[in-house]
DOMI-243726 format. One record per residue: residue number from 0; residue in one letter; x, y, z of N, C-alpha, C, O in turn. Coordinates in steps of 0.2 Angstrom, whole numbers. Layout:
% DOMI-243726
PT   k r  n_xx  n_yy  n_zz ca_xx ca_yy ca_zz  c_xx  c_yy  c_zz  o_xx  o_yy  o_zz
PT NUM a     X     Y     Z     X     Y     Z     X     Y     Z     X     Y     Z
...
//
This chain:
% DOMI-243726
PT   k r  n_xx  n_yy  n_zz ca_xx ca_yy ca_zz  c_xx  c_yy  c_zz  o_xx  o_yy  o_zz
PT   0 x   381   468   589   384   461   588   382   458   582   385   454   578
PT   1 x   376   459   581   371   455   575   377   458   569   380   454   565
PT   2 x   379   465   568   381   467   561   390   464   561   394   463   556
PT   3 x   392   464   566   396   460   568   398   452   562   402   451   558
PT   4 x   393   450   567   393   443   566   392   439   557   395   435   553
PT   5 x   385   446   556   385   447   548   392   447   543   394   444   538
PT   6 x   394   452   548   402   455   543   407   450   545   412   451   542
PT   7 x   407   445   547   411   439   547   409   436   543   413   434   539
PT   8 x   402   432   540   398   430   538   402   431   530   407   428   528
PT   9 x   399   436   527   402   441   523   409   440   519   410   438   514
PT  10 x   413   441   525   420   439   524   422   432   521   425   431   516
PT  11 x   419   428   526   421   420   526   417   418   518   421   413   515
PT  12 x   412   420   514   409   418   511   411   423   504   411   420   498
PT  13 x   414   429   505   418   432   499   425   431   501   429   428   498
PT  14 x   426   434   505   433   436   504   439   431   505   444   433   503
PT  15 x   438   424   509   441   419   510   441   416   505   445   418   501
PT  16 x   437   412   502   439   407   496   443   410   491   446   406   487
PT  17 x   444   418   489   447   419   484   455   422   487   460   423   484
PT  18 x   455   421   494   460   422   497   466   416   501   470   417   505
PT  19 x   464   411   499   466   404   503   472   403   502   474   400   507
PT  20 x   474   405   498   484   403   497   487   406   500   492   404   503
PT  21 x   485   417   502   487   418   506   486   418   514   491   419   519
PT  22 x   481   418   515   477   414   523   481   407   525   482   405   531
PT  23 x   483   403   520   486   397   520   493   398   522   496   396   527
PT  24 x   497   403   517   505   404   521   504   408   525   509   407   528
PT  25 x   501   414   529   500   415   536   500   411   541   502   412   546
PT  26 x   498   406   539   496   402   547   504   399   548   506   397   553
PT  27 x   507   399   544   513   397   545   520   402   549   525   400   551
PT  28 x   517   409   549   520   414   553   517   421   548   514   421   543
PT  29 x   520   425   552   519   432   550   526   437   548   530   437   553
PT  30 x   527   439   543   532   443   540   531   451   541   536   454   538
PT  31 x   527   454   543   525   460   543   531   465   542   536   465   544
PT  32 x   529   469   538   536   477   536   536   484   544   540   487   546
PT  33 x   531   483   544   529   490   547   528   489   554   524   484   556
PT  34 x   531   493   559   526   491   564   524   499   567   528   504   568
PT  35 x   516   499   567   510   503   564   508   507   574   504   505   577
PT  36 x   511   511   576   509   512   582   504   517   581   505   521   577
PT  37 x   499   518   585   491   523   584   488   522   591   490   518   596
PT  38 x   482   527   592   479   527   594   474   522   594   475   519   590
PT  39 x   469   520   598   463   516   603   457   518   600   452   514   600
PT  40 x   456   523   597   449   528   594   448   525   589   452   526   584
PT  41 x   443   523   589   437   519   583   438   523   578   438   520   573
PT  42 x   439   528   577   440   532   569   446   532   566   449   537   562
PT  43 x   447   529   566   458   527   563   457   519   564   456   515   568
PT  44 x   459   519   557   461   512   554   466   510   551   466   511   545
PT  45 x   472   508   554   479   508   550   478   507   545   480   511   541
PT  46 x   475   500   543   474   497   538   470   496   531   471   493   526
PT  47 x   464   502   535   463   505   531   466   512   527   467   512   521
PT  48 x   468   516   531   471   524   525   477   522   525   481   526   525
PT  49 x   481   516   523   487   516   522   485   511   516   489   512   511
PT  50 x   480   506   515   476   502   511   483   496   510   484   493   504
PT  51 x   485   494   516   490   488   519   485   482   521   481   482   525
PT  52 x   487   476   516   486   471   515   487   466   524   492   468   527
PT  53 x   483   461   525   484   458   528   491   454   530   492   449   526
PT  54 x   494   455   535   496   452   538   504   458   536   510   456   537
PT  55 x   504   464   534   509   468   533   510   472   539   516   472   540
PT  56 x   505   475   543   507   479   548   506   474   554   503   469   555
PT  57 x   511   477   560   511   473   566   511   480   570   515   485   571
PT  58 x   503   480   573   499   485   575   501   486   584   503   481   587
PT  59 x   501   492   587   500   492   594   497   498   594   498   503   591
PT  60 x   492   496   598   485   503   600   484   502   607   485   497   611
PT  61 x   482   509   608   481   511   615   480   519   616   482   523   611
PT  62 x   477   522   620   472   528   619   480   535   622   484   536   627
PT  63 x   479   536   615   485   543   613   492   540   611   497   541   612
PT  64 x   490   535   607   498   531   604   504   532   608   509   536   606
PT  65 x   503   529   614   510   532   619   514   525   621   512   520   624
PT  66 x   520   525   619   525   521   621   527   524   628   528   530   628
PT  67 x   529   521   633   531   523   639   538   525   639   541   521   635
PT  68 x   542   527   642   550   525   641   551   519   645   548   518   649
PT  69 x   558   515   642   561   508   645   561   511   652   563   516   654
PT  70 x   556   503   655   557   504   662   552   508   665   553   507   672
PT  71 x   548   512   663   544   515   667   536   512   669   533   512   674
PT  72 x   535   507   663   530   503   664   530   494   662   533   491   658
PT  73 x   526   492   666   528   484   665   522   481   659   520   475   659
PT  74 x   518   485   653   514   485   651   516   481   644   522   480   642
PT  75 x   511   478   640   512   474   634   514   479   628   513   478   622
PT  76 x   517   487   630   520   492   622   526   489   623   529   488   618
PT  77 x   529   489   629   538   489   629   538   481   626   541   481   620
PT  78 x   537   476   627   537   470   626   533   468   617   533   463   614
PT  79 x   529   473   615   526   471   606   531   474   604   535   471   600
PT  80 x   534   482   606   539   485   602   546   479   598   548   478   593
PT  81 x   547   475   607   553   472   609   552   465   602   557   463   599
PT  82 x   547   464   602   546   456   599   547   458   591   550   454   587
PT  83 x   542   466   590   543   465   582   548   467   579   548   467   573
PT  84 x   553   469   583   563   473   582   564   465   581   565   462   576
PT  85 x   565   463   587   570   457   591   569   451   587   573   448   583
PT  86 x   559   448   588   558   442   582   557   443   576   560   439   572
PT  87 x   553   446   574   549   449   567   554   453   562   552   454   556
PT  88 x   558   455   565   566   458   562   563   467   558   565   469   552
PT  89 x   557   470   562   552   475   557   559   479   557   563   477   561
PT  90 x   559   484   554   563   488   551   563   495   550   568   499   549
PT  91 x   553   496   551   550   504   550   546   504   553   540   501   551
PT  92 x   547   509   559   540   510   564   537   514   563   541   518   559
PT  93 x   530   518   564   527   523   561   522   525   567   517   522   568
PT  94 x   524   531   571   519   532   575   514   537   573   516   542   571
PT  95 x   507   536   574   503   539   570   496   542   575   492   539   578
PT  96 x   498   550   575   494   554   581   487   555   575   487   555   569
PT  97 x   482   557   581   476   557   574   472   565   579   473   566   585
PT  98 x   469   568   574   466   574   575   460   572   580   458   567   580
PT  99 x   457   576   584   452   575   589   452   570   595   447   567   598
PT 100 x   459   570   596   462   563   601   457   564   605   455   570   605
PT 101 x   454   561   610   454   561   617   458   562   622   457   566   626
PT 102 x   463   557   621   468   558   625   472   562   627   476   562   632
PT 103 x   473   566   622   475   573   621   473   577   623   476   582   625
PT 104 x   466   577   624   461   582   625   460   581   633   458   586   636
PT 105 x   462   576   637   462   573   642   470   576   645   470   579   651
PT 106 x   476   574   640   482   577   645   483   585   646   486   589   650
PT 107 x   478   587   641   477   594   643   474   597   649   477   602   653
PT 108 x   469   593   651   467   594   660   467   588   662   462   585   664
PT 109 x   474   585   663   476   578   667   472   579   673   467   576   674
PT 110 x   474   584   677   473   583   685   463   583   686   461   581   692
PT 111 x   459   586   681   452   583   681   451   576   681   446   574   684
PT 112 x   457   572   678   454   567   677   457   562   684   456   556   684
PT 113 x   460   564   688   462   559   694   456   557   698   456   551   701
PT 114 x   450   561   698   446   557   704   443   553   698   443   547   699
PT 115 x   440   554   693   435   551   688   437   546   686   432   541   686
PT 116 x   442   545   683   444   539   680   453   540   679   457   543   675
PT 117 x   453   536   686   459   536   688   467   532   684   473   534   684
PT 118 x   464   527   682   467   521   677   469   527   672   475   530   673
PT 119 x   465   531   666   467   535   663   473   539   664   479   539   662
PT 120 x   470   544   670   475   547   672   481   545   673   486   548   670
PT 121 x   482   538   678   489   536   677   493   534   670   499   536   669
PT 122 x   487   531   665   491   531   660   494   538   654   499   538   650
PT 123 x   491   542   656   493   547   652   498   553   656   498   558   653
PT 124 x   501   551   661   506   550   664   512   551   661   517   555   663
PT 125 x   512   545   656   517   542   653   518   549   648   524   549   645
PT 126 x   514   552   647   515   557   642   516   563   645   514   568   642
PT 127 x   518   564   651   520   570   654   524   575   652   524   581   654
PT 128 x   529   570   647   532   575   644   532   580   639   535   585   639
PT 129 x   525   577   634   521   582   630   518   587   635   518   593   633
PT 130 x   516   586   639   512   592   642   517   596   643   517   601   640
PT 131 x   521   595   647   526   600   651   530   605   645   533   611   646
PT 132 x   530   601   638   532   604   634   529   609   631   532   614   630
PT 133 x   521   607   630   516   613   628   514   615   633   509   612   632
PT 134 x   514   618   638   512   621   643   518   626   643   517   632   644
PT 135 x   525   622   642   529   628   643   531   633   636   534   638   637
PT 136 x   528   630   631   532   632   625   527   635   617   529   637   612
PT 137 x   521   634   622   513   634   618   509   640   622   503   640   620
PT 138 x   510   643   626   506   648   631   501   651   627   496   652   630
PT 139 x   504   653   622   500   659   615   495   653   612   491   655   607
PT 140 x   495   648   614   490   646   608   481   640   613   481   639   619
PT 141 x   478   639   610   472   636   615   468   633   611   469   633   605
PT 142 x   462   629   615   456   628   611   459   621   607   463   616   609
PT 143 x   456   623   598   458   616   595   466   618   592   470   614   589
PT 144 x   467   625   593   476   624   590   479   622   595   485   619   594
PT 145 x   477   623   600   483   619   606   481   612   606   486   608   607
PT 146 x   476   610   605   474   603   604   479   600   598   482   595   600
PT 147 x   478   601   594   483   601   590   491   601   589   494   596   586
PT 148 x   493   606   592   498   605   593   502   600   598   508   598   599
PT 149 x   498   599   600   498   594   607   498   586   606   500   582   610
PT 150 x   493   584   599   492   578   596   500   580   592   505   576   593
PT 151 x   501   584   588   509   585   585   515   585   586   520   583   582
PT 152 x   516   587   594   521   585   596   522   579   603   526   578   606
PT 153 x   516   577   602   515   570   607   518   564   602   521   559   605
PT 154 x   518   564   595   521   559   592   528   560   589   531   556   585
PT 155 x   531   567   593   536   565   593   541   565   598   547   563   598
PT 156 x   536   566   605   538   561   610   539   553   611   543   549   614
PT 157 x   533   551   608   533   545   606   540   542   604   544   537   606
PT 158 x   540   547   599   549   543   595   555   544   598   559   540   596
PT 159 x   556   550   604   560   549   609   560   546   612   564   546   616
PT 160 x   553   541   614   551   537   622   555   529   617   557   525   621
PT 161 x   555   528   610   553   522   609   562   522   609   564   517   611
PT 162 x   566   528   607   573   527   608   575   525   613   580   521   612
PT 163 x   573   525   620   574   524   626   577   516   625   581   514   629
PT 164 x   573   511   620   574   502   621   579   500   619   582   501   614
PT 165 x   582   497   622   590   495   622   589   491   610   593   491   605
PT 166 x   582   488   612   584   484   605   583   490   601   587   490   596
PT 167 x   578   495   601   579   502   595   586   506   594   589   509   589
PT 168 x   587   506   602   595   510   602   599   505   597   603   508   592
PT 169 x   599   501   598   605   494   593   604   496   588   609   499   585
PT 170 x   598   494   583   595   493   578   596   501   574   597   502   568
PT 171 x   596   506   577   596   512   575   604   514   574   606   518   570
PT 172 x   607   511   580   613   514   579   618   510   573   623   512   569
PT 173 x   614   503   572   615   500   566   614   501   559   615   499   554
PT 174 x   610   507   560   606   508   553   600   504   550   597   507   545
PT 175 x   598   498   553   593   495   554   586   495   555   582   490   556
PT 176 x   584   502   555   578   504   559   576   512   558   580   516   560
PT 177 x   572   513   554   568   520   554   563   521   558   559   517   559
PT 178 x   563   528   560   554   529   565   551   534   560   556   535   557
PT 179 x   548   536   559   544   541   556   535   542   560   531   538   561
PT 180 x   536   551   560   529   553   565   525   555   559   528   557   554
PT 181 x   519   553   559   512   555   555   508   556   563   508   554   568
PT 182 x   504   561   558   497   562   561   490   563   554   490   566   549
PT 183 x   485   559   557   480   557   552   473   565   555   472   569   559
PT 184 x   471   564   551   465   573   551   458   567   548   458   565   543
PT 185 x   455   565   552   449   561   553   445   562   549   443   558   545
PT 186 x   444   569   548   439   573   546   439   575   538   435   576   534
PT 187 x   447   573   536   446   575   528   450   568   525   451   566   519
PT 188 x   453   563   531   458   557   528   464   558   525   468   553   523
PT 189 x   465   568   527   472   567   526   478   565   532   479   567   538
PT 190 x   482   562   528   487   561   533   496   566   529   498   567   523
PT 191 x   498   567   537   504   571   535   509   568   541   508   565   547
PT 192 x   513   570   537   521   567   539   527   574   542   528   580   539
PT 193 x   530   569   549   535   573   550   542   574   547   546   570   547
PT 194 x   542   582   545   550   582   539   555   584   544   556   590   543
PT 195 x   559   582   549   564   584   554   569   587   549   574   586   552
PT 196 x   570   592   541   572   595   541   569   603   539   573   608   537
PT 197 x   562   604   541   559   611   541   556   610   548   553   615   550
PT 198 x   555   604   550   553   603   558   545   606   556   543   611   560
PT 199 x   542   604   551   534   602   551   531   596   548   533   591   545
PT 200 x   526   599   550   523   591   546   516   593   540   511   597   540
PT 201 x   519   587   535   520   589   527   517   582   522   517   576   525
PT 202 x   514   583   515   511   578   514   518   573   514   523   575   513
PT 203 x   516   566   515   520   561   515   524   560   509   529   558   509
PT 204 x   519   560   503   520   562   495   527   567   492   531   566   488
PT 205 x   527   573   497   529   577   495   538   578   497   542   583   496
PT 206 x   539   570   501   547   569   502   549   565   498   555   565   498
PT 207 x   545   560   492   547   556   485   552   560   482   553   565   484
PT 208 x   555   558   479   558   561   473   554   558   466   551   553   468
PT 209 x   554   560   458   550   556   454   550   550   455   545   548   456
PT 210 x   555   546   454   555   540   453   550   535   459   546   530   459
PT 211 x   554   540   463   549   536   470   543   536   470   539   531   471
PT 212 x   541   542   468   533   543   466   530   538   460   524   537   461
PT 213 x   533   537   455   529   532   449   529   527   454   524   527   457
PT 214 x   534   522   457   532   517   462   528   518   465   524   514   466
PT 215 x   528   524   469   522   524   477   514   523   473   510   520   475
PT 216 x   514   528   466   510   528   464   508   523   460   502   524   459
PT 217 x   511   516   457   507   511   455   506   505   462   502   501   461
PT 218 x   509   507   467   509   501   471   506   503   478   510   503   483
PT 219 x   500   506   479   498   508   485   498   504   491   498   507   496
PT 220 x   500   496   493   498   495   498   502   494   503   501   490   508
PT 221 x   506   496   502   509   497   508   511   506   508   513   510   504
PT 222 x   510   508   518   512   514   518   519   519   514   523   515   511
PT 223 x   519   523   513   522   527   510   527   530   514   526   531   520
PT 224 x   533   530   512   540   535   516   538   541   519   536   546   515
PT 225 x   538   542   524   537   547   529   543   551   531   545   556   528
PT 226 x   546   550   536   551   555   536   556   549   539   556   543   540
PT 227 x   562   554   542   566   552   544   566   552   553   561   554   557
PT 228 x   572   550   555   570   550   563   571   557   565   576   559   562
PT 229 x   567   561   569   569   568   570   575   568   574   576   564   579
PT 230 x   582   573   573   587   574   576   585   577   579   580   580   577
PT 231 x   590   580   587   590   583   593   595   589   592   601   587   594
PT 232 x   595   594   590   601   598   590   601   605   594   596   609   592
PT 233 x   605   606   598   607   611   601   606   618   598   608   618   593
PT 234 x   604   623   600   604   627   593   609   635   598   610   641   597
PT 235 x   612   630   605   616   635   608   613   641   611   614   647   611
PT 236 x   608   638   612   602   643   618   598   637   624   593   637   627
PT 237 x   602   632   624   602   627   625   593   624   626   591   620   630
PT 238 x   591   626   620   585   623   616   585   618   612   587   620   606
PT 239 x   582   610   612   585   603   608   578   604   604   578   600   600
PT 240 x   573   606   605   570   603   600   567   610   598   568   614   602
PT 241 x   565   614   591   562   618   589   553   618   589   552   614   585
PT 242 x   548   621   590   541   619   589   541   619   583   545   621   579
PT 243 x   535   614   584   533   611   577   529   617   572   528   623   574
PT 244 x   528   614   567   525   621   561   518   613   558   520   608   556
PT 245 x   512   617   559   506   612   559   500   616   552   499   622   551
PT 246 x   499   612   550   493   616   544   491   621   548   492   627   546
PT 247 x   487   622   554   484   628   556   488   635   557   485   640   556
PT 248 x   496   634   558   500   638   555   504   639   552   510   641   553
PT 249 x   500   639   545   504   639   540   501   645   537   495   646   539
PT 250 x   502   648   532   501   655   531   499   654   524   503   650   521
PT 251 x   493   655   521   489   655   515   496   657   508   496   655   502
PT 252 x   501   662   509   506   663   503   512   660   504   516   660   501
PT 253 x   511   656   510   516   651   511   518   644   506   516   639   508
PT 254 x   523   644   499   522   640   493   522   633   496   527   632   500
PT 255 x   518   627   494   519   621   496   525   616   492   525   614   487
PT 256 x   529   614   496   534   612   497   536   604   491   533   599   490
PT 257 x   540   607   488   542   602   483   533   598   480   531   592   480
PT 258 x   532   605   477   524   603   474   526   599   465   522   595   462
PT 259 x   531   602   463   533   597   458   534   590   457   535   587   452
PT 260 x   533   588   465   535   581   463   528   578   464   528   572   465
PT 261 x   522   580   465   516   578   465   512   580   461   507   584   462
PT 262 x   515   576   454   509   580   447   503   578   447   500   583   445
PT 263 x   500   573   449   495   574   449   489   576   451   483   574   450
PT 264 x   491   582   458   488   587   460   488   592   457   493   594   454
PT 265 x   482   596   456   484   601   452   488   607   460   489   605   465
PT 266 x   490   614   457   493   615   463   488   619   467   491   623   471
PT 267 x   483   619   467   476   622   470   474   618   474   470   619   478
PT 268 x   476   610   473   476   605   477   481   603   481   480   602   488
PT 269 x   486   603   477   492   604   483   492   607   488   494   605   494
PT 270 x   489   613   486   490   618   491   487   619   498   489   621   503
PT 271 x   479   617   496   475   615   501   477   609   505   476   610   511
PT 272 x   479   602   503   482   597   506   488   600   512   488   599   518
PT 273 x   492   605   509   498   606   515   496   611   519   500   612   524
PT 274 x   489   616   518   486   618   523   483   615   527   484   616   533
PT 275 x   479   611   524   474   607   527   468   611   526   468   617   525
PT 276 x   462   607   526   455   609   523   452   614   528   453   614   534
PT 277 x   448   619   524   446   624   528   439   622   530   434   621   526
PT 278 x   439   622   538   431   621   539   426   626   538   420   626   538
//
C-alpha cells in the first residue's frame, strides 16, 4: 500500500501539472477509440504494450478475457460492451488473450475446480466452448502447446460470443465496427495478431501496407491494425472454423510473411518475432 500510495504521490506531483488541459477536458467526458477486452492478470497492461494515452482505451478485464454470449449472464461485460458501441459510439474492439493464462490453465481441468473454488468454475463455464473445441480437435497436442493453443483459440471465441449482441450484430452489419483477436507473449512483450486469411496469428506490423507503416511508425500511441473479423466458412466437410497455426507451430523454413513491409527489422529479426522467441 505504502508504494501505492508513493506512486500517486509521484503522479500528482510530475505528471498532473504538465498535464492539466488534458485531465481538464476529460472530466468533461470520455472519447475513447478502442474498447481493449483482456484478461485480470497483473502481467498485461493494455495501456502499457500498446503505449495508449489516457483516456483512449475503454477497458474490460476479467480472468481469461471472456465475454459471455447475449443472455447467458446478467454480469457488467454484456452491459460495458453494450455502453461503449451504444454511448461512446467505439468502433474497434480488440480482444487480447495473453500466454500463461491461468484461466486457461484452469478450463483445461474445469471439473478440478468445482469443489475448490466454485465461483471460478462457474465462470469459466462461459467458455465451454473453447474447451469442447480443443478437447475435440487438439488431442495430439498437451502441456504448454495445448495451453497455448487453448489461450488461441479462446479469443476467437471471444469474437463469436461478442457477435451474439444485438448492438455488435447492427454495427457490424453496418460496417461500423471491427473486432480483432491478439494474444500478448508476457515473457518477451511480443504481441501477435489474428490474420483470418491464413487463419494464424502473425505480427500485427506485418498486415500494414508501406504507407500504413511510416504512420504506425511515427505515431505509436494508439494500438496498431490487427486484423479483420475472422469469417466462418464451410469448407463442405461441414467444418466452420479451421485450427489455428500458433508460433509453436511454425516450422523454422517456414518464410515470414510479408517481411517487406517491416524494414526496420533486419530479416533474422523478423524471423524470430513470427516464431516467437526460443526459450
Amino acid at each position: 500500500m505504502k508504494k501505492l500510495i508513493q506512486g500517486h504521490q509521484q503522479f500528482w506531483e510530475s505528471y498532473v501539472p504538465s498535464h492539466l488541459d488534458q485531465l481538464e477536458e476529460l472530466s468533461h467526458g470520455q472519447k475513447p477509440r478502442v474498447l481493449f477486452i483482456t484478461c485480470s492478470d497483473s502481467r498485461i497492461d493494455p495501456n502499457l504494450i500498446t503505449q495508449a494515452g489516457i483516456g483512449e482505451l475503454f477497458v474490460i478485464r476479467n480472468a481469461g478475457n471472456i465475454i459471455p454470449p447475449f443472455g447467458a449472464a446478467n454480469g457488467g461485460e454484456g452491459a460495458a460492451v453494450e455502453y461503449a458501441i451504444a454511448a461512446l459510439d467505439i468502433q474497434q474492439i480488440i480482444v487480447c488473450g495473453h500466454s500463461h493464462c491461468g484461466a486457461m490453465k484452469g478450463l483445461l481441468k474445469l471439473n478440478k475446480l468445482q469443489e475448490d473454488m466454485p465461483l471460478v468454475y462457474d465462470w469459466l463455464k462461459h467458455a465451454e466452448a473453447t474447451r469442447r473445441l480443443v478437447k475435440e480437435n487438439y488431442s495430439q497436442y498437451s502441456g504448454e502447446e495445448l495451453l497455448e493453443i487453448t489461450i488461441a483459440e479462446n479469443v476467437l471465441t471471444q469474437i463469436e460470443n461478442l457477435k451474439t449482441y444485438p448492438v455488435v450484430h447492427s454495427r457490424l452489419y453496418q460496417g461500423k465496427l471491427e473486432i480483432y483477436g491478439w494474444v500478448y507473449h508476457i515473457e518477451t512483450g511480443e504481441l501477435l495478431a489474428f490474420d483470418p486469411e491464413t487463419h494464424a496469428y502473425v505480427p500485427p506490423q506485418s498486415q500494414l501496407s508501406p504507407r500504413e507503416l511510416g504512420a504506425f511508425y511515427e505515431k505509436t500511441s494508439a494500438p496498431p491494425v490487427a486484423c479483420n473479423l475472422p469469417h466462418k466458412e464451410d469448407n463442405g466437410k461441414g467444418q466452420l472454423r479451421q485450427p489455428v497455426t500458433i508460433r509453436s507451430q511454425v516450422k523454422s523454413a517456414e518464410p515470414v510473411p510479408q517481411t517487406e513491409v517491416m524494414p526496420w527489422l533486419t530479416a533474422e529479426q523478423a524471423q524470430r518475432i513470427y516464431q516467437g522467441s526460443k526459450r
